[in-house]
ZAMARGU-4260 file (C-alpha; in steps of 0.2 Angstrom, whole numbers, plus 5000, padded with zeros to 4 digits):
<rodrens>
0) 5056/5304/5058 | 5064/5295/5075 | 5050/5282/5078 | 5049/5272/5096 | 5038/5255/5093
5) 5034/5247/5108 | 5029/5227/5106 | 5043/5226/5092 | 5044/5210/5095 | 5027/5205/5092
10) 5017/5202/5076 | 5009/5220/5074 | 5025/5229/5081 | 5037/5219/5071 | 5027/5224/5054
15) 5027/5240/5059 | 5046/5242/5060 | 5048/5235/5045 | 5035/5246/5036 | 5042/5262/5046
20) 5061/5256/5042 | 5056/5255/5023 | 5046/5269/5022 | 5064/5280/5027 | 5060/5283/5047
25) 5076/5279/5059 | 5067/5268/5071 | 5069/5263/5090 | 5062/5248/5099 | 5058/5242/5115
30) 5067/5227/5119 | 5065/5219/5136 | 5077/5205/5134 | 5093/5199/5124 | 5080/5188/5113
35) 5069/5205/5110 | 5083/5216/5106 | 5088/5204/5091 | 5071/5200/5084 | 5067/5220/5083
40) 5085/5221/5076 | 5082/5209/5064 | 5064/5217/5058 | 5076/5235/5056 | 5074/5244/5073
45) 5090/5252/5086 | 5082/5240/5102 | 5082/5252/5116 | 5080/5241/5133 | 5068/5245/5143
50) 5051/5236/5147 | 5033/5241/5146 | 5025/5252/5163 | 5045/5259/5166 | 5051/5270/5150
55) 5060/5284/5156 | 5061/5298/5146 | 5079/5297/5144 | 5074/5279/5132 | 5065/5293/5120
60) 5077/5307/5119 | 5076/5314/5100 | 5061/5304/5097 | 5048/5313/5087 | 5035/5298/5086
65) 5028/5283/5096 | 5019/5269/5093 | 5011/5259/5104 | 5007/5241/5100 | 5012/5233/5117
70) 4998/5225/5125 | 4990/5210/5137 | 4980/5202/5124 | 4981/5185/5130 | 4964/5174/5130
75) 4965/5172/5150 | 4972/5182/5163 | 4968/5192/5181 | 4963/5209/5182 | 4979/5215/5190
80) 4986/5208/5172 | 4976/5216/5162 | 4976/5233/5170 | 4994/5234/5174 | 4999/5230/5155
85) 4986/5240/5147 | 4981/5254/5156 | 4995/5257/5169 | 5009/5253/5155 | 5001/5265/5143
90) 4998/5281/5155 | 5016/5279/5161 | 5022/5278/5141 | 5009/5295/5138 | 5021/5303/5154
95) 5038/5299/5149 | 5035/5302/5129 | 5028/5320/5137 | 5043/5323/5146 | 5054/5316/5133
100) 5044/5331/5121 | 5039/5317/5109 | 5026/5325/5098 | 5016/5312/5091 | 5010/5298/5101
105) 4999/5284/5089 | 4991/5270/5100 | 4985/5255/5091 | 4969/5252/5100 | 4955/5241/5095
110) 4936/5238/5092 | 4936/5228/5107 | 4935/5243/5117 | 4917/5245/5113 | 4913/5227/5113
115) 4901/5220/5129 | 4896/5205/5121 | 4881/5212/5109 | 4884/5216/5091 | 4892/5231/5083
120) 4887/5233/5065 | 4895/5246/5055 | 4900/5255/5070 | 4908/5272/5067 | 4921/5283/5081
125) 4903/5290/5087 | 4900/5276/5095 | 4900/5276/5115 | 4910/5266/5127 | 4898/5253/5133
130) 4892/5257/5151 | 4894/5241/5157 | 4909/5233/5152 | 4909/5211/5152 | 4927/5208/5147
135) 4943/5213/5157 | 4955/5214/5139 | 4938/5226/5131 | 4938/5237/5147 | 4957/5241/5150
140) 4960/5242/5131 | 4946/5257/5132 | 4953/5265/5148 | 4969/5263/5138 | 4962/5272/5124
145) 4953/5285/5135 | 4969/5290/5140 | 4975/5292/5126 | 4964/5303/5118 | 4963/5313/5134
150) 4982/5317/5132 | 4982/5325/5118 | 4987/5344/5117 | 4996/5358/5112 | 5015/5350/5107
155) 5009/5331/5111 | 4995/5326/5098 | 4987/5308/5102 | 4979/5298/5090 | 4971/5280/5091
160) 4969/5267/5078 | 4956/5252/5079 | 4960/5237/5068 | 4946/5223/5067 | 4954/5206/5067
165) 4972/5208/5062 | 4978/5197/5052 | 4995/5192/5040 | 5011/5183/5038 | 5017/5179/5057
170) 5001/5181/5067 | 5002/5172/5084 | 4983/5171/5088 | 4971/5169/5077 | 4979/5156/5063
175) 4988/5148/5076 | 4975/5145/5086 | 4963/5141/5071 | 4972/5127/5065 | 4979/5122/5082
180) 4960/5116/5086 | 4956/5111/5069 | 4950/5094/5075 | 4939/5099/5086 | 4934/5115/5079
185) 4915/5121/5079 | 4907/5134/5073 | 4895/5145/5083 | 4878/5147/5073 | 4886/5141/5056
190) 4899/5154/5057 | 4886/5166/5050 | 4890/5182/5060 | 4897/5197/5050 | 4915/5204/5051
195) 4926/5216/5046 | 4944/5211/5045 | 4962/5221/5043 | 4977/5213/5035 | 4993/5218/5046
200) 4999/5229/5029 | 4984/5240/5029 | 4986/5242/5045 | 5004/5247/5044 | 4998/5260/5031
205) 4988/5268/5043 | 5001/5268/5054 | 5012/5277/5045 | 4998/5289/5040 | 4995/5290/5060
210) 5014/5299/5062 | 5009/5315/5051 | 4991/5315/5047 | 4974/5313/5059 | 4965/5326/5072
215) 4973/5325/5089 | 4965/5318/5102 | 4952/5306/5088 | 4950/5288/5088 | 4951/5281/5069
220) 4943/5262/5064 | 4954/5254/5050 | 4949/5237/5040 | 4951/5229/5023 | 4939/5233/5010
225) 4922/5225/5013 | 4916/5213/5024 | 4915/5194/5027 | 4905/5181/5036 | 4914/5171/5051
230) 4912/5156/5043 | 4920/5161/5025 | 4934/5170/5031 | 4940/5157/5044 | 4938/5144/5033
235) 4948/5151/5020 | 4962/5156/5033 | 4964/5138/5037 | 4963/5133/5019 | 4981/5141/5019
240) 4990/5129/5030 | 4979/5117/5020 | 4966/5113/5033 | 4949/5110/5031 | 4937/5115/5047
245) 4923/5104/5050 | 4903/5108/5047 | 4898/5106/5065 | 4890/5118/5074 | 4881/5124/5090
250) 4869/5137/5096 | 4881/5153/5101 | 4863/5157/5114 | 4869/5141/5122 | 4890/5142/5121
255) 4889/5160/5128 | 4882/5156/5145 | 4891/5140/5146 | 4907/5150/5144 | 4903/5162/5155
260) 4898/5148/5168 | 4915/5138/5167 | 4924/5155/5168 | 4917/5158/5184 | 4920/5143/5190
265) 4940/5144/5182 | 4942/5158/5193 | 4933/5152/5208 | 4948/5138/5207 | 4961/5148/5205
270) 4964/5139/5189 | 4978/5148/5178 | 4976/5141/5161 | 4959/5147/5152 | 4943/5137/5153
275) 4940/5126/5135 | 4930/5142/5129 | 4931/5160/5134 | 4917/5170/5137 | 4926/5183/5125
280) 4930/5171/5113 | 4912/5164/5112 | 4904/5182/5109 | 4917/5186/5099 | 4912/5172/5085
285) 4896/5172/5087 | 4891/5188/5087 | 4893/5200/5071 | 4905/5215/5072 | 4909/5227/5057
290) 4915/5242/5057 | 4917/5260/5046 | 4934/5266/5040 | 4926/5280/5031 | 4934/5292/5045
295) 4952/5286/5042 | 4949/5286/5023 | 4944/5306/5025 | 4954/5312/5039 | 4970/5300/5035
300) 4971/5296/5019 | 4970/5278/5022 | 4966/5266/5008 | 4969/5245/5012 | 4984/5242/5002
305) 4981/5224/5000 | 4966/5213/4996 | 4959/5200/5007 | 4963/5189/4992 | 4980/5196/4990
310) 4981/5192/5010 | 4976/5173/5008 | 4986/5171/4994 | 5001/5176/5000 | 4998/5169/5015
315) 4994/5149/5004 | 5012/5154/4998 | 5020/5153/5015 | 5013/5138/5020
</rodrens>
């Protein structure tokens, strides 16, 4: 199969690549620079220059697949940033893969879309949209994903995966971040919400499941087996780079509002660098989120590939 990954350069496309390249697919990347177009050639893929919000159908002739991982997911940014990269790139990928008569179009969404700051516990596909949505990357990534799903038909099937908390070997967020603040880290009630977690393999299995197998138009959750506690997978994602997090902690009741408070007053300011703490950020960690694969296991095929155990192992290896 011709596969076209967009975010090639970035930690989930460039494990896609290099899944899709092993598993025998002839794949195509979108590379924005000079710099791009050699780090998705070195992962496996053809770069194909173009940039996300104007790929023109021409950039996916004889494509039979695409995969979308480009997105804004940075910590801080406007409106106009969020919607541009997330919801305006993707419905401008939907119409040139149509035109280009791709036939498989596989989105890498995320849980966030149905995150407002409350708790999601086992949540399965049934589960709404929130009505009111309090985060901007939570409300474009589930525009985005509406989209999506809405594209789908006869010729043009659409299909969206939800990883929680993407993890693995060149992850630029959350281990980075993790042992960037490891000085002044602290944990939000103890650590002791629930999650559910997806090692970048697994996640690169259900993509490749994604290309021929799924219902058109369905959103699919995918996780590693089991779940966790904040606090005990955390910790041991900064035990390897050898870092030890520290035992204090803080009531998320009163971080939440703080963090939404000094947001305000961040964007009231103009500032363009994020406030100490996000709102996002604070819900995020202290609130518990876990999700139900079971869909994806039936509809899919999808099984984790690796362990968590495998994951931080290999992962102490690197260091």
């Amino acid at each position: 199969m011709r596969v076209f990954v967009t975010g090639g350069s970035g930690f989930v496309g460039g494990h896609a690549i290099e899944g899709l390249t092993a598993a025998g697919h002839e794949v195509f990347a979108m590379a924005r620079s000079d710099a791009s177009a050699a780090k998705v050639r070195g992962y496996g893929a053809k770069p194909v220059t173009c940039s996300l919000g104007a790929v023109r159908p021409e950039h996916l002739e004889g494509v039979d697949a695409v995969v979308h991982c480009a997105a804004f997911v940075e910590e801080w940014g406007t409106r106009a940033q969020f919607w541009e990269a997330n919801v305006e790139g993707t419905t401008q990928l939907l119409s040139a893969a149509r035109d280009a008569g791709v036939k498989r179009f596989v989105h890498i969404g995320t849980e966030a879309a149905l995150f407002d700051g409350h708790p999601l516990v086992d949540v399965d596909e049934s589960t709404p949209y929130p009505a009111r949505q309090r985060f901007l990357y939570s409300e474009t990534k589930a525009e985005a994903e509406r989209r999506v799903l809405a594209a789908d038909a006869d010729g043009f099937s659409t299909v969206s995966l939800r990883p929680r908390l993407v993890w693995g070997p060149r992850d630029t967020s959350v281990l980075p971040a993790v042992v960037r603040m490891a000085g002044s880290w602290t944990w939000l009630d103890g650590g002791q919400a629930r999650t559910s977690t997806c090692h970048v393999q697994n996640l690169v299995r259900a993509i490749e499941l994604a290309l021929e197998q799924g219902r058109g138009g369905e959103a699919y959750f995918v996780a590693d087996a089991g779940e966790t506690s904040v606090r005990e997978f955390i910790g041991a994602l900064a035990r390897t780079q050898d870092v030890e997090l520290p035992d204090r902690s803080l009531p998320g009741g009163l971080v939440r509002p703080v963090a939404r408070a000094l947001e305000g007053l961040w964007r009231l300011v103009g500032a363009s660098s994020p406030p100490p703490v996000t709102h996002f950020a604070a819900s995020m960690m202290s609130r518990s989120i876990t999700v139900d694969a079971s869909k994806a296991a039936r509809e899919l095929g999808y099984a984790p590939v690796i362990s968590v155990e495998e994951g931080l192992a290999s992962l102490g290896n690197l260091a």
